[in-house]
N, C-alpha and C positions, 0 to 999 in steps of 0.2 A: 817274749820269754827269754830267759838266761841261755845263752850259748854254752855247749863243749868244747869250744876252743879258745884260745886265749886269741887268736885271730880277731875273732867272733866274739866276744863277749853276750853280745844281745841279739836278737834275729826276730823277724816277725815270719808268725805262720797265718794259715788261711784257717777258715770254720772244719776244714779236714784234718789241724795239724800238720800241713805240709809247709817247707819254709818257702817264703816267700823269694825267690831267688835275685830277683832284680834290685829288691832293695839290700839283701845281704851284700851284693856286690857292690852298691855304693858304701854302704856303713866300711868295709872294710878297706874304700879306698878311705875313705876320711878317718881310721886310724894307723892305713899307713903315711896321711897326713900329719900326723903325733896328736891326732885330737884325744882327749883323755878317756876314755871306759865309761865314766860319768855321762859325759858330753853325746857319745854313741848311745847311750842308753835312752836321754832324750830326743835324738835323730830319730829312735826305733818305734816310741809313743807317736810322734806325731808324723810317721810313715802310716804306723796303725791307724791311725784315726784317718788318715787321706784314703789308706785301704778299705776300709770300712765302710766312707762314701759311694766311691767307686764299686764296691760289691752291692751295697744298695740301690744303686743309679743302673745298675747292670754295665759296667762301660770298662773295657781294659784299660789296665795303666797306661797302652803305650798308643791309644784312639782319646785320653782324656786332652777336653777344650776348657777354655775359660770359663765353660757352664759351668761345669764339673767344680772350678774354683768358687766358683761364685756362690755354690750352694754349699760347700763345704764353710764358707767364710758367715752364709746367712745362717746355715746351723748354728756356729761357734756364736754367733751374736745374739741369739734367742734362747741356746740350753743352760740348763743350770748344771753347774759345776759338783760334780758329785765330793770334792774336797772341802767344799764348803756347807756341804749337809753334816757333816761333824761336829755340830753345837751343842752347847747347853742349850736346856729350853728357856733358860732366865736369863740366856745372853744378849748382847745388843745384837739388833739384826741386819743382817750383811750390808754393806754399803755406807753404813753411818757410820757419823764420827763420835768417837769415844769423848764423854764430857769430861772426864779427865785427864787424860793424854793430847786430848786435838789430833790423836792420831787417827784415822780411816781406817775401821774395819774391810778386810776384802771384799768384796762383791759378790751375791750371789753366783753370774754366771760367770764366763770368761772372759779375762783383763784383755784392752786392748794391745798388751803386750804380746800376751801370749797367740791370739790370731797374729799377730806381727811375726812371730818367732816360726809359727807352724809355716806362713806363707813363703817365709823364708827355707828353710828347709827342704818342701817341696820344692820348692825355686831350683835350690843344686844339688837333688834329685837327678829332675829334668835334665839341666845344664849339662850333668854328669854322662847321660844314656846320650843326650843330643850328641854330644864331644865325641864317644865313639858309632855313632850314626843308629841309634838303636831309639826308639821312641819317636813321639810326635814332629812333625817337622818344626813345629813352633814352641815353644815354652808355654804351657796353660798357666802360668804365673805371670800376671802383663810383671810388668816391669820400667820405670820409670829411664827413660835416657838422661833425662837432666839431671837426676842426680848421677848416673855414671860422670857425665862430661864435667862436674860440679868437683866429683874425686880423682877425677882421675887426673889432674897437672893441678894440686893443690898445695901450696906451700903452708908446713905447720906455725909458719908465724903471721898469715893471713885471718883476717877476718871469717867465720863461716859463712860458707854461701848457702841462701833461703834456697831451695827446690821444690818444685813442687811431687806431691807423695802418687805413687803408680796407684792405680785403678786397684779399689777392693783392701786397700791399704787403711788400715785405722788411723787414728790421732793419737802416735802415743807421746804423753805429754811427760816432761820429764822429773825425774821422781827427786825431790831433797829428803837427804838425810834428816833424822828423826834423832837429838838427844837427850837420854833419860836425861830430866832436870833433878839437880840435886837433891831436894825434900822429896822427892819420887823416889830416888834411888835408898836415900837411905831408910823410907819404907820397904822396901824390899826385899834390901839385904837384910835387914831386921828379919823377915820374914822366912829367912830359909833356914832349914830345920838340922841341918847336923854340918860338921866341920867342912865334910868332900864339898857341900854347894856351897858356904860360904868362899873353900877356897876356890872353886871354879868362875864365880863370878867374878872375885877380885883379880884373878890371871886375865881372864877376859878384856877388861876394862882396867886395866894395868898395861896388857901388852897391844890390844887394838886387833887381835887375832883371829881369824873367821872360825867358826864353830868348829865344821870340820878338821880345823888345822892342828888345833889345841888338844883335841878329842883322843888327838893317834899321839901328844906326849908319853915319851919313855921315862927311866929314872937315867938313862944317861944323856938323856935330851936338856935337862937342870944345871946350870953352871951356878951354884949359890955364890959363888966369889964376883962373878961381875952381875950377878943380878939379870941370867938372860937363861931364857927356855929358845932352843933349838925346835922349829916346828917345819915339816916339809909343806911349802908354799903351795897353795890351790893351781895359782898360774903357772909359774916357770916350773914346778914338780922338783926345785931343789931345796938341800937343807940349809934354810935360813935362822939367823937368829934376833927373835922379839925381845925387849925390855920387860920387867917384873921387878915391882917397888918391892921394899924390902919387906910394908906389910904384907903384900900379896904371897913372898916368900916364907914369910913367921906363918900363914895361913895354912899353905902346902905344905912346910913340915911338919903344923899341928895335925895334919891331914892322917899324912905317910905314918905318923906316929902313932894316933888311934886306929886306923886300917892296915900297918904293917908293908911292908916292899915289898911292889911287886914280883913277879919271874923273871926272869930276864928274856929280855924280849917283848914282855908284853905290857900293857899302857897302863901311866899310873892310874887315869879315871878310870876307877870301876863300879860296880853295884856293890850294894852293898845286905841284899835280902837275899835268900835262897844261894845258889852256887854260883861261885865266882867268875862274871864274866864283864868283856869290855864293856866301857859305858858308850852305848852308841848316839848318835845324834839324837832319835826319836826319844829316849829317854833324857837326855841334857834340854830336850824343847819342852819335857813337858815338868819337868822342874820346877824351869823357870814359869809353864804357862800356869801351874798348879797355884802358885802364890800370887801372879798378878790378875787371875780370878777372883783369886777372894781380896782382893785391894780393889776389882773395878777399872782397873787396867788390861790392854794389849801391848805391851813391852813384847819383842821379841828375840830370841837370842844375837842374829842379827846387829841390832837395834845396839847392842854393846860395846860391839866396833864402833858404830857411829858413836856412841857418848864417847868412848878414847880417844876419837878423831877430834871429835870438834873442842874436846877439853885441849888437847895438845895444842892445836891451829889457833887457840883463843889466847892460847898462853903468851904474853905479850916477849918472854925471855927464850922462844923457841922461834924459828923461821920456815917458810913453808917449804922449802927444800926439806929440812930437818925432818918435817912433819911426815915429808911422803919419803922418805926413806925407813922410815919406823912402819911405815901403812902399807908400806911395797909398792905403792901404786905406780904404776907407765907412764904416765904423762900428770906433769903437775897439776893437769887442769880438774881431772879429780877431786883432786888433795883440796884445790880451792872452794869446793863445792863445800868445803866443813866453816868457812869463814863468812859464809852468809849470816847476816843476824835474822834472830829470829821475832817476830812482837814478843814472844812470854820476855828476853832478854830484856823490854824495853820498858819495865813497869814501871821501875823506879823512875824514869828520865820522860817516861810521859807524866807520872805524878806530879814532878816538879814543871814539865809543863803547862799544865793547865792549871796548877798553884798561884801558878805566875801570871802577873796582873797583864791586859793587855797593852800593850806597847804603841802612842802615837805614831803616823807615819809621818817621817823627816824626809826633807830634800835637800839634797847638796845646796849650798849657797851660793854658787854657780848657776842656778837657773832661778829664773826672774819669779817672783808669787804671784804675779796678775797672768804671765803665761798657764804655770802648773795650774791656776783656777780657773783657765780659759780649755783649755785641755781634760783635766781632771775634774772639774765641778769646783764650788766656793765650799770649805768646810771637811 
């Protein structure tokens, strides 16, 4: 539940409403770590959910073993995900791939990310109560030493080293970006029904911006002279400034001009039915989901940044430094992640592949024809 303190932002309590104290104490070491509000809030769900075992199993937090992990890991890999019972009943059904998109609806239950993410957590939990001598002697999270030894004197211009993954550990397999293709997209935008989403899509995939980031633009976050919205960064929590084409800007002043300025202080996206308030992410998702419903698509907001990515990184007059300093990314190797090609890219040049007649096999004139046919066969 939501915390009274700015300490505290989130806290878990028990079936009495009491708060749970051992876990309050680590959330608040990990935001005087600078972890973000966000980030504490997901620590506090998947405390809740370790809590929950443990209250079922009857076993305190600070007597829990690797059972205790193992049945919380065998839950998470058999329940169904109550985020994913939010369907249509006409929709594809979870796990399959969209014949439109090639994209992968989500899965009934829960990703092996997310058991990766919980087990983590718990993990420096533990870590945290073991450090000052409080809880189990041992970590009930096994934990792999190879890959410690694997990071820990590792040079970032080295090859990755394979490890193998600690006990109870899933496969989680790693995820390539997804870009809207061009005749996709401009079904689309075609499809969104008044100026605010026209122009919010076009900033989007204009500046390459995560959802959130774009969400919280001011009227003095807009620089119309160099063509740049000011947005505070998800990572580093500073104010950075993104690119915006000039249509994207002709879009947002058509905007600001049928919807009028906002207050000062408060964000240009807003709603626009009953009384005036920010437009918050839940409503910017369902936007977009409302029209790639009725196209037979799962585009996701997401999903936007990747098209600005990979359009930018494809662009043969841009360079991938370039790339990732527009995408803000840390480490290039990221940014590389948008320069993979994709098969739909490959229509055209497999067409003319298989157009094309097939081609005798030649051997250097250098080697003898009675050898290659003594070798190779006659013919």
């Amino acid at each position: 539940m939501a915390g009274s303190s700015p300490s505290l932002p989130w806290l878990v309590v028990d079936s009495a409403e009491r708060e749970v104290k051992p876990v309050s104490s680590f959330l608040r070491d990990r935001l005087l770590s600078d972890v973000s509000p966000l980030t504490c809030r997901s620590y506090a769900f998947d405390l809740l959910r370790w809590s929950r075992v443990l209250w079922l199993l009857d076993v305190g937090w600070a007597q829990a073993t690797e059972a205790e992990t193992a049945a919380m890991v065998g839950w998470l890999r058999t329940a169904r995900n109550p985020q994913r019972q939010r369907r249509r009943a006409d929709g594809f059904p979870a796990g399959t791939v969209n014949p439109k998109t090639g994209k992968r609806t989500p899965a009934a239950g829960y990703s092996p990310a997310t058991i990766a993410h919980a087990l983590t957590v718990v993990h420096g939990f533990y870590d945290f109560h073991i450090h000052f001598g409080r809880g189990p002697v041992l970590n009930p999270v096994p934990d792999s030493s190879a890959r410690r030894a694997a990071l820990a004197h590792r040079s970032p211009i080295e090859a990755p080293v394979r490890f193998r993954r600690a006990r109870l550990r899933p496969k989680v397999s790693a995820r390539q970006p997804r870009a809207i293709p061009d005749q996709q997209w401009d079904e689309l935008f075609d499809r969104m029904r008044c100026t605010r989403d026209r122009a919010l899509l076009s900033c989007y995939v204009d500046s390459g911006a995560r959802a959130s980031e774009l969400l919280g633009l001011l009227l003095t976050d807009i620089d119309w002279q160099k063509g740049q919205l000011w947005v505070i960064s998800k990572g580093t929590r500073e104010r950075q400034p993104v690119p915006v084409s000039p249509t994207g800007l002709a879009y947002l002043a058509a905007y600001l001009e049928e919807a009028g300025l906002p207050e000062d202080g408060q964000p240009v996206w807003r709603t626009r039915r009953g009384e005036v308030r920010p437009l918050t992410y839940w409503a910017a998702r369902r936007i977009l989901q409302r029209s790639t419903e009725q196209l037979g698509m799962n585009w996701t907001l997401h999903d936007l940044r990747h098209t600005a990515a990979t359009r930018m990184a494809r662009d043969p007059a841009m360079t991938l430094a370039e790339v990732q300093t527009i995408l803000r990314h840390t480490h290039i190797t990221t940014t590389h992640l948008y320069t993979v090609v994709a098969l739909d890219d490959l229509v055209d040049k497999l067409a003319e592949h298989y157009s094309r007649p097939q081609q005798p096999t030649t051997w250097s004139q250098q080697y003898n024809a009675e050898d290659i046919a003594v070798v190779f066969g006659a013919g």
